[in-house]
N, C-alpha and C positions, 0 to 999 in steps of 0.2 A: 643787734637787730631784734627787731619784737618780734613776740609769736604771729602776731596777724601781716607783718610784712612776711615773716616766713613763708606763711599759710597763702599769701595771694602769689609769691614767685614762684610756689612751688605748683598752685592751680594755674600758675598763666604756662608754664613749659608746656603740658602736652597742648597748647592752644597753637603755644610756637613750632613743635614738632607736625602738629596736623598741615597747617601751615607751607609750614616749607614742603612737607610733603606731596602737599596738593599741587604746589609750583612745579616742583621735579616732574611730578606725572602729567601736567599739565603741556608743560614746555616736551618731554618728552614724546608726549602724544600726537605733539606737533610734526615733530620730526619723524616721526613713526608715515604721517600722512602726507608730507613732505615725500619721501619714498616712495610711498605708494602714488601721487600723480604722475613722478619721474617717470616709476616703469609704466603706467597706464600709457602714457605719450609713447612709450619705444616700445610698447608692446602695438599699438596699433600702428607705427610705421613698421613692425617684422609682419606683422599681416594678420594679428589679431582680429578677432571683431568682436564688441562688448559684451555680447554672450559670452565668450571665450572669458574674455578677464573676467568676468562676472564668477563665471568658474571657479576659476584659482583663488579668488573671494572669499568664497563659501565651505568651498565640496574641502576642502581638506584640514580647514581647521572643525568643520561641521563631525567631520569623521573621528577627527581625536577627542569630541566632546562628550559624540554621542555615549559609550559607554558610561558618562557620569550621570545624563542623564537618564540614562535607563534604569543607572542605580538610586537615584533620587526618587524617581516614579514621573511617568509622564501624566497623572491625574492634574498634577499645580503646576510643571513645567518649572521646577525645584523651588515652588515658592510663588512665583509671577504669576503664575494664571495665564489661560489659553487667551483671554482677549486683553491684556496687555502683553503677551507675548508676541501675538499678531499685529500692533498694534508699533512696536517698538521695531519690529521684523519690517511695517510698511517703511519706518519713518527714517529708520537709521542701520536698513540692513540692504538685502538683494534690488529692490525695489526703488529707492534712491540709488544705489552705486550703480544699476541699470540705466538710467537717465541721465547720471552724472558720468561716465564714459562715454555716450555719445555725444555728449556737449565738445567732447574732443575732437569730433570727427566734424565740427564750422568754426573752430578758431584751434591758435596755437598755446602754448603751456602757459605762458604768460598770464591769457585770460583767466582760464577754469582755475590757476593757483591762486589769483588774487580775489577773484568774482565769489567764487565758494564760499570760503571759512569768511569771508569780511561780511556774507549775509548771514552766515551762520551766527557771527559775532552780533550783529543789528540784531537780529530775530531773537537771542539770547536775552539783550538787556530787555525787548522788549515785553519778553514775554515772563520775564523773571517779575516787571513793574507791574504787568496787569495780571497774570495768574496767580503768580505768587507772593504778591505784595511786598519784595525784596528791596529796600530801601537802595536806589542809584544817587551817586551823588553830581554835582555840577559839574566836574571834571570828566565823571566818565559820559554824560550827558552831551557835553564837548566836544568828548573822543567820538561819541558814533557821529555826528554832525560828519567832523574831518574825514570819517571812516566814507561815509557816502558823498563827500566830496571828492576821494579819491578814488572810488569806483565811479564818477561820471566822468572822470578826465581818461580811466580805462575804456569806460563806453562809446568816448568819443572817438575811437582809432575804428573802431569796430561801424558808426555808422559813417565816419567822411572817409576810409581808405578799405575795408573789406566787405563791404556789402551787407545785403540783408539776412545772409547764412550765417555773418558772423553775429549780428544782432540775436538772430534765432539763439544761437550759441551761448551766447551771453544771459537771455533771459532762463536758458536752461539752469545754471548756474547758480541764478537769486534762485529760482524754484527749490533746488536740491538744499544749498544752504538755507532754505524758510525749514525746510523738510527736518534738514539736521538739528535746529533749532528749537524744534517740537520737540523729536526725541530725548533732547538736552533737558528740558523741564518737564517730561514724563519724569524722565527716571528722579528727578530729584524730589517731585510732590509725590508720585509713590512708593520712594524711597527701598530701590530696588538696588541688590548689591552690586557691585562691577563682574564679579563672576561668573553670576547668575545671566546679568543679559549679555555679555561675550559670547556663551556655552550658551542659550538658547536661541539667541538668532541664528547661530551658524548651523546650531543641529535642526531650525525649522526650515533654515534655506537647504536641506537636504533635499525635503521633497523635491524642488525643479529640478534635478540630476534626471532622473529619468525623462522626461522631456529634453534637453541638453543631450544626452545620449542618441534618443530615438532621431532627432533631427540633423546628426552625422556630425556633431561637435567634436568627439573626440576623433576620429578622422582627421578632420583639422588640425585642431592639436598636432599630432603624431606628423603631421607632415611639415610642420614649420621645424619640430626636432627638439628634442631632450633640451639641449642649453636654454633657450627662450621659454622653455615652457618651466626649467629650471627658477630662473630668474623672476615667472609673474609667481612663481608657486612662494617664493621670498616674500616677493612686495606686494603682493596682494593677499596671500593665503594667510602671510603671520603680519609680515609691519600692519598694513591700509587698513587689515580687517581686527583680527580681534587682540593683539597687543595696544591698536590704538583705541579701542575701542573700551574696553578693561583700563587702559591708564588715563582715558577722560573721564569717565565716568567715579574714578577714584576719585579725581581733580574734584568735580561734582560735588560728591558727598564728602569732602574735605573744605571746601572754599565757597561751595553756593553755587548757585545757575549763571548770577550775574559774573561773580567775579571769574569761575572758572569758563567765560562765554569769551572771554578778550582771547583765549590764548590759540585759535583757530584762527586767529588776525594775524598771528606768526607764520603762520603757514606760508603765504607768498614768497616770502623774503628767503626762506629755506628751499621753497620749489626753484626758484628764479636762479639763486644758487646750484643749488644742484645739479639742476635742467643745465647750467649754463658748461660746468663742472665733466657732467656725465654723460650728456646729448647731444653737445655742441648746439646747444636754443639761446644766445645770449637775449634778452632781452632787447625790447625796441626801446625810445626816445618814449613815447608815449606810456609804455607800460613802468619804466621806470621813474617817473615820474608819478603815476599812478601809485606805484609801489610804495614812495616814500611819503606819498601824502596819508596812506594809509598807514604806516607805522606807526605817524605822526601822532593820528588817532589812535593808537594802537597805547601809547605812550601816554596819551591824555587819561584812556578810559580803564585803565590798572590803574591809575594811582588812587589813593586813601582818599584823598580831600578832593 
């Protein structure tokens, strides 16, 4: 073997290790957000209300952060600055998962698992193409096509058999994944780390705690009881919030905005699952059909070529 074969195996490894890296986090992150729709759906049938999950969100991973931040200094907000901090906080912290739990309360799991992460995916490439001028190619070009054909065969159950609350529902859903979709190409043109915005959003979504407090939240809480409040404190306080948050963001700066934007397209298929698995919610005729149209594209828009 020559020296310059040597010399490119041995520069293409870590290309392959970042790589696969970014997959793992990727697909993981999925699964992370998977979890957290599950409990959002069964935490508002025990009698949650999205202030409440909003809660378990924030306030507890916010609290294990803040110490780092205080040791960091809150002048840069460890680095980010106060108006990408706030900025990151609107797009992909309290402020979206506020609007994006109540899209729960006009349609079933089904929707908000498939509607979400599949705009989040759209919003991804698009904005990967015109902000970032991140080169897409024809296949993945293909996939969002398939991607938003499988979201109008979802949209369709929603206006010929559940009304106009569920339409409401649904459009909340593109709104929150457009929202996600921002945050996704903040973080990678300002090239901010995964640790940094985990730990800053949760420690800025601190502030709302006292409001949350003053208007009888934690009352609530306490009367639904220790187990249910157990269980959002899981899947919302660590998976939904900042484990998946920290392992997309890795994806991110490991894979790019476009390619790490497909893997939020995984998400239905693991809620539909799991929902089906852990809630007794099997899926409908429509949504399942929906689902696979959308993997489809899902499958289009990962690949190379």
């Amino acid at each position: 073997m020559s020296e310059r074969t040597a010399g490119a195996n041995t520069a293409a490894l870590p290309d392959t290790k970042a790589i696969l890296l970014g997959i793992a986090s990727g697909l993981a992150a999925a699964l992370c957000w998977a979890l957290g729709f599950v409990a959002t759906r069964h935490g508002l049938k025990a009698g949650f209300t999205p202030v409440d999950l909003l809660m378990h969100r924030f306030v507890w991973s916010g609290i294990a952060f803040l110490p780092f931040v205080l040791r960091a200094g809150l002048r840069d907000l460890c680095g980010i600055g106060w108006g990408r901090g706030m900025a990151l906080m609107m797009l992909g912290g309290p402020v979206m998962s506020l609007i994006s739990y109540a899209g729960f309360m006009f349609v079933p799991l089904g929707h908000g698992s498939v509607i979400q992460p599949s705009c989040a995916t759209l919003g991804g490439l698009f904005l990967a193409v015109v902000l970032l001028r991140e080169q897409i190619s024809l296949s993945r070009f293909a996939g969002a096509v398939v991607i938003v054909a499988g979201l109008g065969v979802i949209g369709s159950e929603s206006i010929g058999h559940m009304g106009p609350s569920a339409v409401m529902g649904d459009l909340i859903f593109v709104l929150t994944g457009s929202m996600f979709a921002g945050f996704a190409t903040l973080v990678r043109y300002w090239r901010v780390s995964a640790v940094s915005v985990a730990t800053v959003i949760s420690v800025l979504s601190l502030s709302l705690f006292p409001l949350y407090a003053a208007a009888g939240g934690l009352a609530r809480d306490a009367a639904i009881g220790l187990h249910e409040n157990a269980l959002q404190a899981i899947g919302q306080g660590i998976l939904a919030g900042p484990a998946a948050m920290y392992l997309f963001t890795l994806s991110i700066q490991r894979l790019g905005v476009a390619r790490a934007a497909v893997f939020p397209a995984t998400v239905p298929v693991l809620t539909l699952l799991l929902g089906w698995l852990m809630i007794g919610e099997p899926p409908t005729t429509l949504q399942a059909a929906g689902l696979i149209t959308v993997l489809s594209g899902f499958y289009l828009a990962q690949r190379q070529s």
